[in-house]
N, C-alpha and C positions, 0 to 999 in steps of 0.2 A: 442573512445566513443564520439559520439555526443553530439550536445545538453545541455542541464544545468548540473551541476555536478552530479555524482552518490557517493550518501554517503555509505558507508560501515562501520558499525560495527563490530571490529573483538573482541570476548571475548574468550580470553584465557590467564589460569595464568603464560604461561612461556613468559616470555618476550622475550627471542629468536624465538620463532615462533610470536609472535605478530610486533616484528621489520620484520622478514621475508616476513612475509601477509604482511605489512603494504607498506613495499618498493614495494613488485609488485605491488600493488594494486596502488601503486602511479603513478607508471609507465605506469599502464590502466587509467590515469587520475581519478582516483579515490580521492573522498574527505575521509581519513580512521579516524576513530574516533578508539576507543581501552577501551578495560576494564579487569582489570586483576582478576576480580571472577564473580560468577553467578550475587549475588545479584549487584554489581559496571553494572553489565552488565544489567540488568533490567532498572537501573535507567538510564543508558547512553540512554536504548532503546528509552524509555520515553523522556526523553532531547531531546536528536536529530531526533528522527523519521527517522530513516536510508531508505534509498533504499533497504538494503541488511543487515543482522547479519550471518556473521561467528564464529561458535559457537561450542567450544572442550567439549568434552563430558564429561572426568574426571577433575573435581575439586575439591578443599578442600571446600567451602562452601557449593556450590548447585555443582551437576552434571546437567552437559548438559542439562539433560533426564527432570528434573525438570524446568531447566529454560526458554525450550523450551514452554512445558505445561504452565506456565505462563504467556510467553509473547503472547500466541496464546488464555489466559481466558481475556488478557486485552482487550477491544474494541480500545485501541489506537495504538496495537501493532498486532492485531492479521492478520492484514492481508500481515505484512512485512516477506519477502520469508528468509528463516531460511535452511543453509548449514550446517552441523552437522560436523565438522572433527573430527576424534575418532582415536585411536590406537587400539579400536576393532573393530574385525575385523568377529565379528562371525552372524552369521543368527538372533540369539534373541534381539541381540542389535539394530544392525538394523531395525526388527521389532518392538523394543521398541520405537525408535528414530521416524517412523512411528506414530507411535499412538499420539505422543508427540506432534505433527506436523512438522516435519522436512520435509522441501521440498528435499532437496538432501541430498546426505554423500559424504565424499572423504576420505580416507585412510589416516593417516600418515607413513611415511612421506609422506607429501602433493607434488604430482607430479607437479608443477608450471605453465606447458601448460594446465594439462588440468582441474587448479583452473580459469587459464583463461579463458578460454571456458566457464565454468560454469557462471562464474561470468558475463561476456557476454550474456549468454541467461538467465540470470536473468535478467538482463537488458533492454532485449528485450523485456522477459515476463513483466516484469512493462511496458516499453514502450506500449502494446499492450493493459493491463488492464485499465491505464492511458486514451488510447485513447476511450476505448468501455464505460469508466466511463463519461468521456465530451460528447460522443455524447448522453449517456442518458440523463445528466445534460441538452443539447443543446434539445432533443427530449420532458422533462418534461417544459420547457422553451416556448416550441413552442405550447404544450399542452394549458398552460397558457394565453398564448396573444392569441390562437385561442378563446380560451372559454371567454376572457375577449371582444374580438372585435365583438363576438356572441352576450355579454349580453349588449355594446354600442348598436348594430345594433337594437335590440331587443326594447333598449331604446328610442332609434329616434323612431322607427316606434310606439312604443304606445303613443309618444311624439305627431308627427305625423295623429295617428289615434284622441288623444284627440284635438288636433287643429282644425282638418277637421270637430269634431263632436261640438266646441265650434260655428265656425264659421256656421253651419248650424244651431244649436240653436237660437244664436245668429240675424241671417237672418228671421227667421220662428219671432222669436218676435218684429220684427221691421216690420215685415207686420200687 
C-alpha cells in the first residue's frame, strides 16, 4: 500500500480473530486500531476516524447490524466503507447488513487472500473519493478567485469610469 498510512478499525469481541485481522492487516501496512464490542467500537470510530471498520456481526452488546446503522446516522462516521464479517451465512442477514450500510461481507472463517483484496480495493475506493473530493474542493476554490477577480476587475473599471467622469467635471469648471 502506498502512500500515508491506511487506518483500519477492526471490532470484534474475540480477540483471537482481532489479533488474527490485526497481524494481516499489519503486514498490508496497515495502521489497525481494535475494539472488542459494538459500543468500544463506535467510540474507537469517532476517536480515530479509520480508513476502514471491520465489523462481526454477533455481539453481546450491540450486533453488528446495529452498530453499523450508527455509524452510518453519524455525520462523522457515515461515510467510512464498513466490511461486515459474520458466521451467517444466510440471504436475510445479508440483506440486513445491506440496509444497515455495510459496504461488503466476508464469511467466517475469514479467507485471508481475499480479506486482502478487499481491504485493497477499499483503499483504492477511498483513494479514488479522496481524489474527486480535492478536485471539487480545487474546482469550488477556482469558483471563488474567478468571481472574486470579476468583482476587482469590476472595481477598477467603475474606479476608472469615476476618475475619467471627475476629471471631465473637473476640466468643463475650470473653463
Amino acid at each position: 500500500m502506498q502512500g500515508q498510512p491506511y487506518h483500519v478499525l477492526v471490532i470484534d469481541d474475540d480477540p483471537n480473530v482481532r489479533d488474527i485481522l490485526s497481524d494481516l492487516l499489519k503486514r498490508e501496512r496497515c495502521v489497525v486500531h481494535t475494539a472488542e464490542s459494538g459500543l468500544s467500537g463506535i467510540a474507537a470510530a469517532r476517536a480515530e476516524l479509520p480508513d476502514l471498520i471491520l465489523l462481526d456481526v454477533m455481539m453481546p452488546d450491540l450486533d453488528g447490524f446495529s452498530v453499523c446503522r450508527m455509524l452510518r446516522d453519524d455525520p462523522l462516521t457515515a461515510e467510512v466503507p464498513i466490511i461486515m464479517i459474520t458466521a451467517l451465512d444466510d440471504r436475510l442477514s445479508r440483506l440486513e447488513g445491506v440496509k444497515a450500510g455495510a459496504d461488503e461481507f466476508l464469511s467466517k472463517p475469514v479467507e485471508l487472500s481475499e480479506l486482502r483484496l478487499r481491504v485493497r480495493t477499499m483503499q483504492r475506493i477511498n483513494r479514488y473519493r479522496r481524489l474527486i473530493e480535492e478536485r471539487e474542493r480545487a474546482a469550488a476554490q477556482e469558483r471563488l478567485l474567478t468571481e472574486q477577480a470579476r468583482q476587482a476587475a469590476q472595481a477598477v473599471a467603475e474606479a476608472y469610469d469615476q476618475t475619467l467622469i471627475r476629471m471631465v467635471t473637473c476640466t468643463r469648471s475650470a473653463r
